[in-house]
C-alpha positions as CSV (number, residue, x, y, z in Angstrom):
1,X,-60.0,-69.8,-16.4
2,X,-58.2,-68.1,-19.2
3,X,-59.3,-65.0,-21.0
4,X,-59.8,-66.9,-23.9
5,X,-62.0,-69.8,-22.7
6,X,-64.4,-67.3,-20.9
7,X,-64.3,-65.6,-24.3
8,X,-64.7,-68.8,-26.2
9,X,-67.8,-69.8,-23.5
10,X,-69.6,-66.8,-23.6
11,X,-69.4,-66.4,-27.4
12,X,-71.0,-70.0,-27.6
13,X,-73.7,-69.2,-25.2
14,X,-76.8,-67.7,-25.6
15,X,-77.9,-65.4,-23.5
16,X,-81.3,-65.0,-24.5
17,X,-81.9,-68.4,-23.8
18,X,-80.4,-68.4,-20.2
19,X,-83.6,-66.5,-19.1
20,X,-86.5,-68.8,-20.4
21,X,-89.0,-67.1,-18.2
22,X,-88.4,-63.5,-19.5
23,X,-87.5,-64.9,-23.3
24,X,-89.5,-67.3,-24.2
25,X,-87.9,-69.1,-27.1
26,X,-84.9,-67.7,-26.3
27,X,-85.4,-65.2,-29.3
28,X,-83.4,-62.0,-29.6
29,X,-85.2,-58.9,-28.4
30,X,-83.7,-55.3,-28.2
31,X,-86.4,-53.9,-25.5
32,X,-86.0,-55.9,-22.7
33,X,-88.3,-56.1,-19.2
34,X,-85.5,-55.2,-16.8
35,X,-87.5,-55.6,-13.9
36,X,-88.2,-59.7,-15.5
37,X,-85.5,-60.2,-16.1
38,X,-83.6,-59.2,-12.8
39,X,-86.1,-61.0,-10.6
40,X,-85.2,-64.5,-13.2
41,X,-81.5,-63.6,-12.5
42,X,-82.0,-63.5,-9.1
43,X,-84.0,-66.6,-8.9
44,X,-81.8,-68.7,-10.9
45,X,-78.7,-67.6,-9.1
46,X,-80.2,-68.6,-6.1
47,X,-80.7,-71.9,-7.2
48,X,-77.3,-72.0,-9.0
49,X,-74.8,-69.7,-6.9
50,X,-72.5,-72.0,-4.8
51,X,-72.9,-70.3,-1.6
52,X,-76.5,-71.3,-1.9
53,X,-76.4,-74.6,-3.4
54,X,-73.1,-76.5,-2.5
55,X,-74.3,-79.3,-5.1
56,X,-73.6,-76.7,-8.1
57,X,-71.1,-75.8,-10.5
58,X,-69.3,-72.3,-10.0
59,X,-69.3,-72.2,-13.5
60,X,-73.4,-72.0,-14.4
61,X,-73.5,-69.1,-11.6
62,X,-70.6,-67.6,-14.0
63,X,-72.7,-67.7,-17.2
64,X,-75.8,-66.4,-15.2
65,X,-73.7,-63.3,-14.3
66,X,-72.7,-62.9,-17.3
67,X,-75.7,-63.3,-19.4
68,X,-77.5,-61.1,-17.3
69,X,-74.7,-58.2,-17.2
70,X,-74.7,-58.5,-21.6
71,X,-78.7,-58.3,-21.3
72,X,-79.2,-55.4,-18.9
73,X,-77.0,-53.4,-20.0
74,X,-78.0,-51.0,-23.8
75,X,-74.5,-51.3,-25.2
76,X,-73.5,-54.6,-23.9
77,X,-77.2,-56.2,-25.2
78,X,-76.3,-54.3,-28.7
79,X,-73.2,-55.3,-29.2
80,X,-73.8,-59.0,-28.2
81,X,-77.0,-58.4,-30.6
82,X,-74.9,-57.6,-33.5
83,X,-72.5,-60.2,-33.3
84,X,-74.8,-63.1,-33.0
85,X,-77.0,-61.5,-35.3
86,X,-75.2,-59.9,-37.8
87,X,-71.6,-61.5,-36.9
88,X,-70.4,-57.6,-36.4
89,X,-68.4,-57.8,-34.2
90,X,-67.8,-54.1,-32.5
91,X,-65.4,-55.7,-29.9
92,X,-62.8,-55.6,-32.7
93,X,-61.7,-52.1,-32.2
94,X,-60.5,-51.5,-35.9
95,X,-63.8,-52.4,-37.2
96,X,-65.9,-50.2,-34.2
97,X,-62.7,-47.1,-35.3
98,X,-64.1,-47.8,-39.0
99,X,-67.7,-47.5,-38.7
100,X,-67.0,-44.5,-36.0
101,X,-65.2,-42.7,-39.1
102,X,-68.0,-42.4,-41.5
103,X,-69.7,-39.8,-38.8
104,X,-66.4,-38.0,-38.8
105,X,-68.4,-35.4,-36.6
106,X,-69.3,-37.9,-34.1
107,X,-65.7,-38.0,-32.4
108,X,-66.0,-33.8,-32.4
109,X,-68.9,-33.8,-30.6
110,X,-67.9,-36.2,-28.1
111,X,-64.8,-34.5,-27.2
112,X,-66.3,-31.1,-27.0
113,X,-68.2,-32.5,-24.5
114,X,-65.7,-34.4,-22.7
115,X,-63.4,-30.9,-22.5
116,X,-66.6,-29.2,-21.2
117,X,-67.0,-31.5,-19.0
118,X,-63.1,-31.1,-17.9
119,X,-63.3,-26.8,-17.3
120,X,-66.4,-27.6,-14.8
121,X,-66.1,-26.5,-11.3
122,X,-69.2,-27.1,-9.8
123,X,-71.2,-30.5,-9.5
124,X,-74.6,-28.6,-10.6
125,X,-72.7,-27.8,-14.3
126,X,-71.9,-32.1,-14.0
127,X,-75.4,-32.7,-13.9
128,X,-76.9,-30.5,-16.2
129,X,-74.2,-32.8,-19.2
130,X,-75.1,-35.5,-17.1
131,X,-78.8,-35.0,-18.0
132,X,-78.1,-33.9,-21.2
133,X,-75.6,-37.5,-22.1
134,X,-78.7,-39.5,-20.6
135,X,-81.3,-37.5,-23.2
136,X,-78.9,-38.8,-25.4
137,X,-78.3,-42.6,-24.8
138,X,-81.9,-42.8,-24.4
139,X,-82.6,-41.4,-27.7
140,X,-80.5,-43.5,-29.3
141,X,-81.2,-46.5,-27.7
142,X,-84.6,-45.9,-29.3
143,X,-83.5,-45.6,-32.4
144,X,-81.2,-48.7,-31.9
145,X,-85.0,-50.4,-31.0
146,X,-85.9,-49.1,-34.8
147,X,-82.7,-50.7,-36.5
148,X,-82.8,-53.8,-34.3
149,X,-86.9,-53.9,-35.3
150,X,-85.8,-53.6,-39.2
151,X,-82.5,-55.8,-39.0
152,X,-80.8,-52.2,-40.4
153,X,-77.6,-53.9,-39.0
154,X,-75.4,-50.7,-41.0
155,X,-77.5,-48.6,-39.0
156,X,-77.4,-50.2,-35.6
157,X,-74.1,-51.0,-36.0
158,X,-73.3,-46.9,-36.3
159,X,-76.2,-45.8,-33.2
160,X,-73.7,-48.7,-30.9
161,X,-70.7,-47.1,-32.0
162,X,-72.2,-43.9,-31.3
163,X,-73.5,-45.1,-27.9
164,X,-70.6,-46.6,-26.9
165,X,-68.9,-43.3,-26.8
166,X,-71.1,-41.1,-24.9
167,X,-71.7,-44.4,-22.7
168,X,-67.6,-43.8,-22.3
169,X,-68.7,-39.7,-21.6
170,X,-71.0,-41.1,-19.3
171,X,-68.7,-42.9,-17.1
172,X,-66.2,-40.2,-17.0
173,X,-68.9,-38.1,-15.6
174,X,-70.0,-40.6,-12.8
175,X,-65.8,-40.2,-12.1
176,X,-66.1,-36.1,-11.8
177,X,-63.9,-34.5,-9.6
178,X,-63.3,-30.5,-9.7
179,X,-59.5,-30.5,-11.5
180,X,-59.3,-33.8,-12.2
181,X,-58.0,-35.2,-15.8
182,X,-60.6,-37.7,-17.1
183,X,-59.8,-40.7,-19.5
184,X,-61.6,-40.6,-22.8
185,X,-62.2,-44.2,-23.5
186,X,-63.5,-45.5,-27.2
């Protein structure tokens, strides 16, 4: 399937409603049962995979995947929030690079960490910024819970943007290795 029909069938489906059991309504929610929702996926996709169920369609399994991947994960679930929410679409890099430039300190922070995180020798100094980015997500994927509760969509639209990068931070510190360059990605 092309890159643009998977992106033209996931932007029409909705993932909330994929998981009736842990949704009910298939209403939007920010704080999401992970447990739930992982023991629906895995249900359904035992019904629906089609090494289980040779009667199925490849392509349902697909959308479970999917669906549950934009769900369970904070910056996925607030991005896919905002677009079929606000229509924001943060996926657009120019308008993700605009709203990351009215915190012009944002990008500063990040990349002191990030060349921290580069001069570190030992895999004890990784974890404590390890640590330190995971106090971090989790506080603002708390206050994302506010902004999504209010419908601040300015305001959750700046915590994802800010999320997204030190979810990028976070990555580059699962790839640590003692004199090794690490990718920045935003």
């Amino acid at each position: 399937m092309s890159r643009y029909l998977t992106r033209r069938l996931y932007s029409t489906l909705n993932a909330f409603k994929v998981f009736p059991q842990t949704f009910v309504g298939g209403k939007w929610v920010w704080d999401v049962d992970l447990r739930q929702l992982r023991k629906e996926y895995r249900a359904l996709q035992a019904q629906e995979h089609p090494d289980t169920n040779a009667n199925t369609n490849s392509g349902k399994s697909s959308e479970l995947n999917h669906a549950y991947q934009t769900l369970r994960q904070p910056l996925l679930r607030a991005q896919y929030i905002l677009r079929t929410q606000a229509q924001l679409d943060l996926g657009n890099e120019r308008k993700s690079q605009e709203i990351a430039q009215q915190d012009p300190e944002l990008l500063m922070r990040v990349l002191d960490v990030h060349e921290e995180l580069e001069t570190l020798s030992t895999e004890e100094d990784v974890k404590k910024i390890a640590l330190d980015n995971q106090g971090r997500m989790r506080d603002l994927e708390a206050k994302l819970g506010e902004a999504f509760k209010t419908e601040n969509w300015e305001s959750a639209a700046q915590l994802t943007v800010e999320l997204k990068y030190w979810a990028s931070l976070d990555k580059a510190v699962k790839e640590w290795e003692p004199g090794t360059r690490l990718e920045l990605q935003h």
